[in-house]
N, C-alpha and C positions, 0 to 999 in steps of 0.2 A: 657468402665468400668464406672459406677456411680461416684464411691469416691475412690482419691486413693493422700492419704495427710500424712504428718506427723500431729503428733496430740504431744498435751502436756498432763500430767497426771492429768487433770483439765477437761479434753473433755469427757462427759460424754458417749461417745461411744465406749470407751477403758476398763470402767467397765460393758454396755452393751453387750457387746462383751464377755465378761469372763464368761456372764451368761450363757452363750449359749455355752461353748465348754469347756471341759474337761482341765484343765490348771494345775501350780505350783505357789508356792512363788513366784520363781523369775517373773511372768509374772505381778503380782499385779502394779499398778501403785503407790503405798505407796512406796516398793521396789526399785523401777527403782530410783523412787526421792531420798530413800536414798542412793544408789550406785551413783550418782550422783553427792553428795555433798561429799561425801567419795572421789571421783575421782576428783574434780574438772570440770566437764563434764555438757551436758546439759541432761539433762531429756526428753525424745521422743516416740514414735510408729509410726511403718511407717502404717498407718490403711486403707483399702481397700475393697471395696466390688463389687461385680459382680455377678448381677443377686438375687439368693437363697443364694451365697456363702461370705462369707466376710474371711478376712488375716489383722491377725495381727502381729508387732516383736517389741517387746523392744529393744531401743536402749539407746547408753550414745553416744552422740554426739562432740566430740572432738575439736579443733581448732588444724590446725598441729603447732609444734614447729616452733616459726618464725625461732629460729637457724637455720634450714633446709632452710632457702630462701625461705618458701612461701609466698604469697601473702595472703594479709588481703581477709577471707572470704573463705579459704580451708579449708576445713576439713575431719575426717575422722569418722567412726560408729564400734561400738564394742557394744556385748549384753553385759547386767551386769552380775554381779560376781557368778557365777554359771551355770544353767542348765535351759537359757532365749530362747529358741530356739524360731524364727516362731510360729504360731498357723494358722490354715486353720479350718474352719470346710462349711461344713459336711467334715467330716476328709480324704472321700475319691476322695473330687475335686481337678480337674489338679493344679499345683502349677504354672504353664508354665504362663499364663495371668498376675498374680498376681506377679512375680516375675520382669517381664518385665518391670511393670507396677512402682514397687520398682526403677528399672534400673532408667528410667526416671527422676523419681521426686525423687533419689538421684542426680543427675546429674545437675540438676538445685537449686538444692542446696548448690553445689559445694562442694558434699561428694567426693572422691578421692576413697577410699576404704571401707568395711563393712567386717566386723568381726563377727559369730555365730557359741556361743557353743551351738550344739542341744540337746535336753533332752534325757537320753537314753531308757526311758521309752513313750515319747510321739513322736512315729519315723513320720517322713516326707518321700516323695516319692523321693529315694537318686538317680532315671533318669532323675524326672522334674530340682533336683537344680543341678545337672553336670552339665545342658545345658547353665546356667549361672555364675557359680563359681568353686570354686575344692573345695571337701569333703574328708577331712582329719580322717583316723579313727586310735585314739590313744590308741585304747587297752580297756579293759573291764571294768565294773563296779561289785559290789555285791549287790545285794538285799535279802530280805525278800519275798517268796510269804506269804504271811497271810491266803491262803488258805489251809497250812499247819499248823496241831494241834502244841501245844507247843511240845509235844513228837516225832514228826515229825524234829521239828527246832532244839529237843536237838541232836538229832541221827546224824544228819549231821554235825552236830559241832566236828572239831578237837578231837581225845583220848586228845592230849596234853592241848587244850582249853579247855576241862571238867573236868581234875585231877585241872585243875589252880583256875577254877570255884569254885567246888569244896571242896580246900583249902581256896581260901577268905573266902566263907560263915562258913567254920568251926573256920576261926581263928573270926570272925564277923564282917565282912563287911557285909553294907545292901544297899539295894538303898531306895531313897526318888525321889518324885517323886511332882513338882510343890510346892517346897515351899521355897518362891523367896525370903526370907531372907539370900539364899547361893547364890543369884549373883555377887553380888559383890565377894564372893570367887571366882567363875568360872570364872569372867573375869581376874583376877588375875591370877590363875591357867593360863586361856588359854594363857594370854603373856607370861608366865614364861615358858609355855609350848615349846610355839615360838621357844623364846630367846633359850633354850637348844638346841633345832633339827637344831638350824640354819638358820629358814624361812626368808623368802626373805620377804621386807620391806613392800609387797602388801599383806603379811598376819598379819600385823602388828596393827590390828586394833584397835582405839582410844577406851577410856573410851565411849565417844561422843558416838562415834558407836552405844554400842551396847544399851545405853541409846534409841537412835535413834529408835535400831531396836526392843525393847520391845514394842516404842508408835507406831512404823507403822504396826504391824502383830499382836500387842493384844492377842488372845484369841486365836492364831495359835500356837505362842510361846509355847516349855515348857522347862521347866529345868528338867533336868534328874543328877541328883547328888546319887554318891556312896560316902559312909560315914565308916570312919574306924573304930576300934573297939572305940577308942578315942572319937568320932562324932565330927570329924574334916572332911572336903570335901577331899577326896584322889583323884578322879576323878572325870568329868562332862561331860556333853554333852548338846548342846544347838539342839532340834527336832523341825520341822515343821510341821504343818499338815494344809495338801489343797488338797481338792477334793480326799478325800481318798489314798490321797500319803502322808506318812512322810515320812520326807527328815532327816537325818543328817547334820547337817549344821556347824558344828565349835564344837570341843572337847579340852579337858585335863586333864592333870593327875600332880599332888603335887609333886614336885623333891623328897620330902621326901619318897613318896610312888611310884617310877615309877619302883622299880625294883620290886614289886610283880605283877605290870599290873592289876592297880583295875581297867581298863576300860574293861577289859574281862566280867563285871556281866551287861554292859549297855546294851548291843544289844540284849541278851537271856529277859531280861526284856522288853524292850522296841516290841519287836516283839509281845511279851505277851500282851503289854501294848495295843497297837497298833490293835491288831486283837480284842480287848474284844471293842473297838469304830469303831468295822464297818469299818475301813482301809484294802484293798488290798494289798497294798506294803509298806516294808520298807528300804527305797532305803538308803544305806550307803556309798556310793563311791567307787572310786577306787583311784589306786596310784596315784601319783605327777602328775597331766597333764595326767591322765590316763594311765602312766604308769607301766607295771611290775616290779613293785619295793620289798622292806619291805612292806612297808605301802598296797601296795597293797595284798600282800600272806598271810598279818596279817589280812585283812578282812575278804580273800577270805576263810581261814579255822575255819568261824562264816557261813557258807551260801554256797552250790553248785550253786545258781541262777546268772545267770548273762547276765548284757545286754552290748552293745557295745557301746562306748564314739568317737562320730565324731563333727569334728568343722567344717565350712565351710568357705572359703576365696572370698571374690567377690573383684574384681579390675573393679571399674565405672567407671575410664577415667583412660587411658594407657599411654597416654601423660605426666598426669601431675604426676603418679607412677611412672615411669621411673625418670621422672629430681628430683623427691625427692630422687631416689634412689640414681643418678649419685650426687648429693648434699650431700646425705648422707655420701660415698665414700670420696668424699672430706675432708667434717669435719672430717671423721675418720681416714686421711690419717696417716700413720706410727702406728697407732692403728687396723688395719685389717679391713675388709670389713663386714660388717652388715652382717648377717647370716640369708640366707635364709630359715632357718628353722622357721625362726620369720615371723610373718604377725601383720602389714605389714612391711615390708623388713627395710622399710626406719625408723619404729621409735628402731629397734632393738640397737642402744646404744646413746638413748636419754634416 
């Protein structure tokens, strides 16, 4: 194999790379840096090529918990905060050399373990990565095809979801569409949003943030803002668009307004919005962790389309997972054993 390196988001072969292969937000190297700084983490790609083919994966690069008794220089790999899978192109070379290859030069690294949430729209060959990790698949997602006319995406929409539709637009709710003097609402909205549903402290994101995230995606960015009859912001959504994928990325709704559900007029728009600039998909997620939840049955009856959400678990050195694990165990003795449902095992109640 010619090159097969961690790279930082400064190596100009990680944007050369992007030219050339079909990608998302999360894979931009702007991204990675700010999931990063978000996490306290380092900023990375494992970048490789072979022959015609090259492999790339964003990673946030970790330091384990010294609490856990490791030694200075372990560490462990997780992709950033969304849908950062691998990339391979030409899309349909073995993953098998390039994966190996990963093995290694995490190894010498002294990564411990690697973490990837794969894209459910940009699939991998799910024979080549078994042979070196376990693919975990946690239930579906909902998209948008944009191949379908607006009259197409309203038919498929909920009876209940179009009386609700509907109703906002008669009582006069409207949406707007990029006009960023409502951010600063929407980020409010969204922690307030949080704060009600309960989210766990890693959807908690700073003021910082999302400051962050306007100057690193630019012209990718949009705000999508519903406005009540008042034109006070009732609901928001923050969209992404790359390479003819917009993404849903982070939403909310005014505690004032959450029992009429003005976020029901985002998605009928935005599909609209989305097919009139030449986009394919509008990929909206799914439940909690992919999940069959609310969250998930609320999307799913905006959209029949749906793709499957798998993450994949890699353990590099078995040795040194194991005694974090028996370590972990320890620290949490009388407090119960780290739950295997978490990867990896050992930072489960750190």
């Amino acid at each position: 194999m010619r090159t097969a390196e961690f790279i930082s988001p400064e190596d100009p072969r990680w944007e050369k790379f992007l030219r050339t292969c079909r990608h998302d937000f999360y894979h931009l190297p702007e991204y990675v840096k700010l999931c990063a700084k978000s996490e306290g983490a380092t900023p990375a790609a494992f970048y490789a090529e072979d022959g015609h083919a090259a492999f790339l994966a964003p990673l946030l690069i970790r330091a384990i918990p010294r609490n856990l008794g490791a030694s200075e220089g372990w560490s462990d790999a997780a992709s950033p905060y969304g849908y950062s899978a691998p990339l391979v192109t030409p899309s349909e070379v073995s993953l098998d050399r390039f994966l190996d290859a990963f093995c290694h030069a995490a190894r010498l690294r002294g990564l411990v373990t690697a973490f990837f949430r794969l894209h459910p729209l940009l699939g991998l060959n799910h024979e080549d990565l078994s042979k070196f990790g376990q693919l975990i698949n946690h239930g579906q997602t909902v998209f948008f095809d944009l191949a379908k006319s607006d009259e197409e995406v309203w038919k498929q929409i909920s009876p209940d979801h179009r009386r609700n539709i509907r109703k906002l637009l008669s009582l006069g709710f409207t949406v707007r569409m990029d006009e960023w003097r409502w951010f600063k609402d929407f980020t409010v909205i969204y922690q307030e949003t949080m704060r009600r549903v309960g989210a766990s402290v890693g959807y908690l994101f700073s003021e910082e943030y999302f400051a962050d995230l306007r100057t690193a995606l630019g012209e990718r960015l949009h705000l999508c803002c519903v406005l009540s009859p008042k034109g006070d912001v009732a609901a928001a959504g923050l969209f992404i668009e790359t390479e003819r994928i917009v993404q849903h990325h982070l939403g909310g709704t005014a505690s004032e307004h959450a029992q009429c559900a003005p976020t029901k007029l985002l998605y009928p728009f935005m599909s609209s919005w989305a097919r009139a600039r030449s986009n394919t998909v509008l990929h909206i997620g799914g439940g909690l962790g992919g999940a069959d939840d609310p969250l998930f049955r609320y999307k799913a009856w905006f959209s029949r389309d749906r793709a499957e959400f798998y993450t994949y678990r890699m353990i590099l050195d078995e040795k040194r997972n194991d005694m974090l694990i028996r370590l972990a165990n320890v620290r949490n003795e009388g407090t119960g054993s780290p739950s295997s449902n978490f990867f990896p095992t050992y930072r489960a109640c750190c």
